[in-house]
N, C-alpha and C positions, 0 to 999 in steps of 0.2 A: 302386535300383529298389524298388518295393513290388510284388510280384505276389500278385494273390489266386490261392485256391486253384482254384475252379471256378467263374467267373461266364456267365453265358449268353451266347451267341452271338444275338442278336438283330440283323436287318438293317431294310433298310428297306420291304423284300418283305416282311415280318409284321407290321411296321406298317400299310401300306396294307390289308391283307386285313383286319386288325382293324379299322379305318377304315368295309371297308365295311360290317362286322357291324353297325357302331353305327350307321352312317345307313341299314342296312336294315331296322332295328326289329327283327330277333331277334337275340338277344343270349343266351339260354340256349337249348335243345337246339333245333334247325332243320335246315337245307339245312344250313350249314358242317360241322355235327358230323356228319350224314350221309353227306357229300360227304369228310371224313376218313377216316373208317372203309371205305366203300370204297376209300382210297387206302390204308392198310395195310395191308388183305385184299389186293391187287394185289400191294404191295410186299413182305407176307410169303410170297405163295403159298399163301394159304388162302381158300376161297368167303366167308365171312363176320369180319367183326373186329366188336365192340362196344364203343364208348370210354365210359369211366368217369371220376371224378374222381381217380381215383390208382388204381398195380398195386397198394393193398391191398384196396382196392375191387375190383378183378376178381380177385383171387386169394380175397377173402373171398364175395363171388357165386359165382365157379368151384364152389368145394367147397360150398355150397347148391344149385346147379342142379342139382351130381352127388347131394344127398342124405345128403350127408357129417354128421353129427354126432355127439350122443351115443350112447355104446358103443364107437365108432369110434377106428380109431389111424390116425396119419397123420405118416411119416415125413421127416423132417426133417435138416438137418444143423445142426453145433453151430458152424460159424463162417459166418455170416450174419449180415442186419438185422434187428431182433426181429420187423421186417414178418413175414416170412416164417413165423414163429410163431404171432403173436398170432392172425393170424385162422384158425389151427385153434382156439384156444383162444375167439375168438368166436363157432366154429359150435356150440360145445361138446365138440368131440373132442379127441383125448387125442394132446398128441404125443409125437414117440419120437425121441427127440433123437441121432443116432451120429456119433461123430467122423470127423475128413474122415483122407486119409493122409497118410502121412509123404511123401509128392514131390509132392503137389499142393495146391487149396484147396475141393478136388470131395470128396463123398463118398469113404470107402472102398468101393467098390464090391465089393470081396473079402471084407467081414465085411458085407454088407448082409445076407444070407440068414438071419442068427440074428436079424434083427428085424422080420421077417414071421410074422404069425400070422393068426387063422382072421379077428381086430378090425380088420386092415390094408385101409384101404380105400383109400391114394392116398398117393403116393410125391413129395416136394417139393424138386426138385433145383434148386440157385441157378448163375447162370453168372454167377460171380462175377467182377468186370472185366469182363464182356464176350465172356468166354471161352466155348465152351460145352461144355456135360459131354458125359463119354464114352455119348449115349443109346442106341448097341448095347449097351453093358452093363448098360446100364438096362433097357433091354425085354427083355435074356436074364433078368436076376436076377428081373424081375414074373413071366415064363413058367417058370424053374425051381419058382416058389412059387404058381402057378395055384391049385392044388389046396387050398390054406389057404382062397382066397376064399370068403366069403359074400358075395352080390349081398343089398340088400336092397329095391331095388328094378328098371323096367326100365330104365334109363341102363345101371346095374351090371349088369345081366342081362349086358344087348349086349357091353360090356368084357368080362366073365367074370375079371375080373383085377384087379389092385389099378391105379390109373390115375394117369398122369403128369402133374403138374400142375405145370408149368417156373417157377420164380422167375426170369422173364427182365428185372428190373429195371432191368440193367445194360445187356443184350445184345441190342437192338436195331440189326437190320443185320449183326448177325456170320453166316458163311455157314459148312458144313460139305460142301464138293464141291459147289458151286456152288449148292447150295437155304439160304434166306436161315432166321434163327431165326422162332419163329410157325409153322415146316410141323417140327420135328423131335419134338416131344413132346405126346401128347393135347391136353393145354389148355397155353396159353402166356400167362404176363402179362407187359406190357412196363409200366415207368413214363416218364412223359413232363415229372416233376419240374423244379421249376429249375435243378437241378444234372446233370442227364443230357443226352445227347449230343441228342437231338430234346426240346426241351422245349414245353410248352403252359402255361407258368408249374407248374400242377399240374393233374395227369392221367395216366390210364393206360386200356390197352386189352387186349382177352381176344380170340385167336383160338383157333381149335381144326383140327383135323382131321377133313376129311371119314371120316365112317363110313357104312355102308348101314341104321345101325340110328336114326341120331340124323337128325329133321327139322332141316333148320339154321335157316329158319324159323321156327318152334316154339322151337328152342332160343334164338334172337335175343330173342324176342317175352319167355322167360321172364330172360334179363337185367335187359331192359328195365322188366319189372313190379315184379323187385327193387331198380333203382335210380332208382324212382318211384312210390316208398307202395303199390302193387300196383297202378296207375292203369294202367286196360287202353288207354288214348290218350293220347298225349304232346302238347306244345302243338302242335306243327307238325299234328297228324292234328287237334286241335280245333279247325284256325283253319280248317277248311275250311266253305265255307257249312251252316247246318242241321247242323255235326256235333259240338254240345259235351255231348252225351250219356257218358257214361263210367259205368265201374265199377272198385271198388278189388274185387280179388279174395283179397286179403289185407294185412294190413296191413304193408307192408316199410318199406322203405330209404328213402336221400335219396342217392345218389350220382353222380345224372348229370355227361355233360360237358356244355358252354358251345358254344356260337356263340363265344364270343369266344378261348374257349381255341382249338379247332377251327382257328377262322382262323389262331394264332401257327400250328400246327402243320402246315397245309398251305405256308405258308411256309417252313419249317423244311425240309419233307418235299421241296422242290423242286431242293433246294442239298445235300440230307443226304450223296448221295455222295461231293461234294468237303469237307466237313465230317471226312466217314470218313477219307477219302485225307490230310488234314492232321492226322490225327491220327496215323495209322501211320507219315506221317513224322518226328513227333516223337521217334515209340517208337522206330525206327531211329537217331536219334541218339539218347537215351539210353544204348540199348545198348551204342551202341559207343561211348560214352563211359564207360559205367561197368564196362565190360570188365574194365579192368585191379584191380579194387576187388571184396574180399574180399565179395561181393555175392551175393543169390540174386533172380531176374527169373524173371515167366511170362514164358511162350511166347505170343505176340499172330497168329504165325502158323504155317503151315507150307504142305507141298503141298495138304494138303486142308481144312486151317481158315484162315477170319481171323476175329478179335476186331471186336468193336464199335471196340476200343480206349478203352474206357470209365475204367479207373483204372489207372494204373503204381504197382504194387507194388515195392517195394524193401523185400528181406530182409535185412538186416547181419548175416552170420554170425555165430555165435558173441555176441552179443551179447546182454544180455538188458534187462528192462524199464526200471530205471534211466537206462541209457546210451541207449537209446535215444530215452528222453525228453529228454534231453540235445542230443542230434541235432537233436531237431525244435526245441527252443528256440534251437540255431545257425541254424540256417536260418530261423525267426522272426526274430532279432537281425538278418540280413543282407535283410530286408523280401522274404524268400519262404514263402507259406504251405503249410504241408504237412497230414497227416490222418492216420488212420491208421484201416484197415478189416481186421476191426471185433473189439471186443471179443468174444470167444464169448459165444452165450447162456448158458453157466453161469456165468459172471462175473458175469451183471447180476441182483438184486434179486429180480425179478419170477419169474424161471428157477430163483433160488437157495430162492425159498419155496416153488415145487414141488417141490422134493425133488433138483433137478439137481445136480452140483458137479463143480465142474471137472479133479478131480484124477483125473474119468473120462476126459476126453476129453484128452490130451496131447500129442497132434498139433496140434489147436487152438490151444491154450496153446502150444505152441513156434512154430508162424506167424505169432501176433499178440503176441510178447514183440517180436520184433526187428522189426516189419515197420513202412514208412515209406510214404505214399502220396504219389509228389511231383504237382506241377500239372500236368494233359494235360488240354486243352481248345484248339476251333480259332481261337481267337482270340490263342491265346499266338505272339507276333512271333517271329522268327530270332531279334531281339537279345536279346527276353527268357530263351529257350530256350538260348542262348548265356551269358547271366546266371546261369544254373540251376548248368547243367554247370557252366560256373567254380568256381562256389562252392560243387557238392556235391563236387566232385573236392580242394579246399581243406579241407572238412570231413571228406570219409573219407581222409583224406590217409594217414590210422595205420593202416587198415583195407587197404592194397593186399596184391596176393597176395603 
């Protein structure tokens, strides 16, 4: 068999909707991208969503709309996608990079408190696979360190607190006690990538939380203005008769979504539960197939969480970089692709010539020496998934308990 690692689930329901984008003549931001976003705002449980061309796009608006730049710090974890970084680094704020702990792939949330200070303006937790973070301990650790805050403008006023800004890349659809991700952290980005469980080939979307201080509105409208040169009308409002009047109110962005992306993704969105449900079956048989094997697995559920089910992790104890690149080229040789998520950002180049290194964060380093990401996606067969098992149970063969 050859299985690749993550290829889209595409049917024939996002064909046709794509179909009809093209023979209705709008083809970038229209009714579809419109008619999207209120299907995620529905689906997340939030009054408003905004779709962008990617979650770097709405996680790099997000901290713009909030006011976020220079001077500014903005907390970060060190095993994530450099996404998640750069665009502190594109607003011009400074991030503050802390290792995650030693039993999970989350912040340490027990040593967040020594890196809050008076500079901290927004808190950038990733749910990584799909998982999502512990956001009670999140919003205790913002409110123990209240009192650091400087607001520097009114958004920040309102907050009065350093503010949560969810790298929800992965974690689209995962639920915590029955309220879906998109309602548990101030601002949320989701990406809608090729390789993610809802795709729109590439794209992403920003919901937030209703507050009494923030017009949602107002806040839509200033999305909107940054991911379209500051163009106070989009095509759809200038195609109305008499209305191609406009102003650019500053000179921004290019970041919209498509009509045509829009359409994959209401297609996507109509099927996504059974999508979810085939994917947690997966993760069920992994499980208890790799049970018996000297192995470390997340948790995808429990009584009060379920995962996206976005990537299966697989930890090989004891095992470190070498060997385990070893691993993955068996499982290459036997035509199944694996990954591995992700390098910490002190590792990479760009991290390393800010001053980062990795020999701070060792938690990080020890998750991502041994860790293996096999294939979970809803298109993967019984047989293939049966293919897997066989031959990762043949490969950690030396590795059981």
């Amino acid at each position: 068999m050859n299985i690749p690692f993550s290829p889209p689930d595409i049917g024939e329901r996002e064909i046709q909707l794509v179909c009809e984008a093209l023979r209705s003549g709008w083809i970038t931001t229209g009714p579809k991208t419109k008619e999207f976003e209120k299907e995620i705002a529905k689906y997340s449980g939030t009054s408003k969503a905004v779709c962008l061309n990617s979650a770097t796009a709405a996680m790099e608006l997000t901290l713009r709309v909030l006011g976020i730049g220079e001077g500014d710090e903005v907390i970060v974890p060190a095993y994530t996608y450099t996404a998640t970084c750069s665009v502190i680094c594109h607003v011009g704020a400074t991030p503050v990079i802390v290792d995650i702990s030693k039993d999970s792939h989350q912040m340490d949330y027990d040593n967040l408190d020594k890196y809050f200070t008076e500079h901290t303006k927004a808190i950038m937790p990733v749910d990584l696979a799909g998982i999502p973070c512990d956001y009670d301990k999140i919003y205790e650790c913002i409110e123990r360190n209240k009192s650091k805050f400087i607001a520097r403008n009114q958004i920040q006023r309102g907050f009065g607190r350093a503010i949560i800004v969810a790298d929800c890349a992965h974690g689209f659809g995962a639920e915590i006690k029955g309220a879906r991700s998109g309602s548990f952290a101030d601002f949320t980005c989701f990406s809608f990538h090729a390789v993610k469980n809802l795709t729109t080939a590439e794209g992403g979307a920003a919901t937030w939380i209703d507050r009494e201080f923030i017009d949602n509105e107002k806040l839509y409208k200033e999305y909107m203005n940054l991911s379209l040169h500051g163009q106070t009308k989009d095509a759809l409002s200038k195609d109305k008769p008499g209305a191609w009047e406009y102003d650019i109110v500053a000179p921004y962005y290019k970041c919209n979504m498509t009509d045509l992306q829009a359409a994959i993704g209401l297609g996507q969105l109509e099927r996504y539960e059974s999508m979810l449900k085939r994917r947690h079956e997966i993760i069920s048989r992994y499980n208890e197939a790799l049970a018996p094997f000297k192995v470390t697995l997340l948790k995808h559920s429990d009584k009060e969480m379920r995962s996206s089910g976005h990537l299966y992790f697989m930890r090989v104890d004891g095992v470190m970089e070498e060997e385990r690149n070893a691993i993955i080229e068996e499982f290459a040789a036997r035509g199944i692709a694996t990954n591995v998520h992700y390098k910490p950002l002190p590792m990479l180049t760009a991290y390393k010539d800010m001053g980062f290194d990795i020999k701070d964060y060792p938690n990080a380093f020890a998750a991502y020496e041994n860790e293996i990401t096999l294939p979970l996606y809803s298109r993967l067969t019984d047989e293939e998934v049966d293919y897997i098992i066989q031959n990762a149970a043949d490969i950690l063969k030396e590795y059981k308990r």
